[in-house]
C-alpha positions in Angstrom: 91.1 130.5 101.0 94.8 131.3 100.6 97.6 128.8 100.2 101.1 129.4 100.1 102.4 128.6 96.9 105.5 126.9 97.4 104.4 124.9 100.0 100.7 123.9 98.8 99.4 124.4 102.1 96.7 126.9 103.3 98.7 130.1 104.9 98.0 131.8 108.3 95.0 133.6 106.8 93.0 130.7 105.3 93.7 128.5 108.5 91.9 131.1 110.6 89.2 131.3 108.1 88.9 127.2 108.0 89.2 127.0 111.6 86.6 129.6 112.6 84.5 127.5 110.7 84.9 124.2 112.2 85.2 125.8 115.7 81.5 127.7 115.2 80.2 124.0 115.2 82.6 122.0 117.5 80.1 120.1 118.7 79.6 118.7 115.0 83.4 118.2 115.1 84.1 116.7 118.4 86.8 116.4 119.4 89.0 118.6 117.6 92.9 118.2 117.9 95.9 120.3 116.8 99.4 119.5 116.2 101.8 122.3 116.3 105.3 120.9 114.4 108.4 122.6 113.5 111.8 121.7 111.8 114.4 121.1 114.3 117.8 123.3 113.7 116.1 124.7 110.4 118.7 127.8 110.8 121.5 125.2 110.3 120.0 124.0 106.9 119.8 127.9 105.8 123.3 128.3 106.6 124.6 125.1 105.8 123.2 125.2 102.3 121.5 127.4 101.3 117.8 129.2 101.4 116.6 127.7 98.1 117.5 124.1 99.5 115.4 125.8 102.9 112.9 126.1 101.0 112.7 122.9 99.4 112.4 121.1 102.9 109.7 123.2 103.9 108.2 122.3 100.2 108.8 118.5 101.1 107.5 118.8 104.4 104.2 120.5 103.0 103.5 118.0 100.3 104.2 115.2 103.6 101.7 117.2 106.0 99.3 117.5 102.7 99.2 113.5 102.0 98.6 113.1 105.6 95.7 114.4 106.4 92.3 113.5 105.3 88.8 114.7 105.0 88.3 118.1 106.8 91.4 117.7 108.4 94.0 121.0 107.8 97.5 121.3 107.0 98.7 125.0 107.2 102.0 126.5 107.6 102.1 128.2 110.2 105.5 131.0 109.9 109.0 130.4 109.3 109.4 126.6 109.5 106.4 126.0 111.7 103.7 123.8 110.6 99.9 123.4 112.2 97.4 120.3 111.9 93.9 120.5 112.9 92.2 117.4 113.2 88.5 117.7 113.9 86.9 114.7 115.0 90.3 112.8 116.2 90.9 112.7 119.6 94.9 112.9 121.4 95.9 109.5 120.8 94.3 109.6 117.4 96.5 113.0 116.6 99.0 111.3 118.6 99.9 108.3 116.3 99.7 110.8 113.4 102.2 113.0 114.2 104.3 110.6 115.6 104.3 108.8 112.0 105.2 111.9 109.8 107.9 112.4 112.4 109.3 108.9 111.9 108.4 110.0 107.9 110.6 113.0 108.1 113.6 111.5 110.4 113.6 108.2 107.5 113.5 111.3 104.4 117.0 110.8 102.5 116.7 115.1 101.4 119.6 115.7 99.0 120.5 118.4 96.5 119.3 118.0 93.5 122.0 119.3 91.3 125.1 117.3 93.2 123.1 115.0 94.6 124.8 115.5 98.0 123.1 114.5 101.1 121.9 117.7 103.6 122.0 115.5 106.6 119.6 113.9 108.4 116.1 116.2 109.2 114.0 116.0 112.0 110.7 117.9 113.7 109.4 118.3 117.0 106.1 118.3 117.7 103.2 119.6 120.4 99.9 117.6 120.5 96.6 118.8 122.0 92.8 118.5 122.0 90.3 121.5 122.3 88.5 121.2 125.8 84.9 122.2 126.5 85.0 126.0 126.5 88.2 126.6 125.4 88.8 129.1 122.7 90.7 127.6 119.6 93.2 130.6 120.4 94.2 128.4 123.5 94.4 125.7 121.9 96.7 126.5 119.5 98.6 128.4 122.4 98.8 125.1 124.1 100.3 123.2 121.2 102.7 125.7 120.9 103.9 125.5 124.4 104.1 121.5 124.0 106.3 122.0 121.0 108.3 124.3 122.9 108.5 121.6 125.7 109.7 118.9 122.8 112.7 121.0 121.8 114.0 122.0 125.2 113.8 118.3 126.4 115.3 116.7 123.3 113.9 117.9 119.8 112.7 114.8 117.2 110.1 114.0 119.5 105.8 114.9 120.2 105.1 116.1 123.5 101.5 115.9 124.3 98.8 117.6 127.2 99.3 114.5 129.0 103.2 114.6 129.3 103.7 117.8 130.7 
């Protein structure tokens, strides 16, 4: 498996091997949910202050998405400043309350720079939230998620939009 190293979380390439795992025995898994999340005006924070300070948000964020999950439960980033979750054996509402606790995690963070001390301003995510149907390749699922997320930043950012609110 492959992990990013700054982050601590698996990369693109070791969530596809992890996943094809647990999607060759869903039923085992059943259900299965994912959790698509990305940092809301993450350009801003570049700009604002820097890409090292970037980077230690994403860090935080990965060692927040890393003590969150559990069991065979995967935290991956996904590119840029998007983040995946896949949650075998917990259903929508179960992924639901999840994400919608690191989300109150992240908006509560006080992130400052560590040299000045200065305060980079309040950080938020927004968040899609979906559950692998019956025949439905893990490809669409995570397809779905990313639509949701999509969904949570045109209607509002800092907020999980899941299969059953749009």
């Amino acid at each position: 498996m492959q992990i990013v190293n700054f982050t601590g979380l698996l990369n693109r390439r070791g969530l596809d091997d992890r996943t094809a795992e647990m999607v060759s025995v869903v039923e085992k898994y059943d259900p299965i949910s994912a959790v698509m999340i990305d940092i809301d005006h993450f350009k801003k924070i570049n700009d604002a202050h820097g890409h090292l300070i970037g980077d230690s948000v994403l860090k935080k964020l990965g060692e927040l998405l890393k003590e969150s999950v559990k069991g065979k439960d995967v935290a991956a980033r996904y590119g840029g400043e998007e983040f995946i979750l896949v949650l075998p054996q917990t259903g929508l509402s179960g992924a639901l309350a999840l994400t919608e606790q690191i989300r109150t995690a992240v908006e509560n963070m006080n992130f400052k720079i560590k040299e000045s001390g200065q305060s980079i301003g309040r950080i938020t995510i927004s968040s899609g939230v979906a559950s692998l149907k019956k025949g439905q390749s893990f490809d669409k699922l995570i397809e779905q998620t990313d639509h949701l997320l999509y969904h949570a930043k045109k209607t509002g950012r800092n907020k999980t939009v899941t299969e059953r609110d749009a």
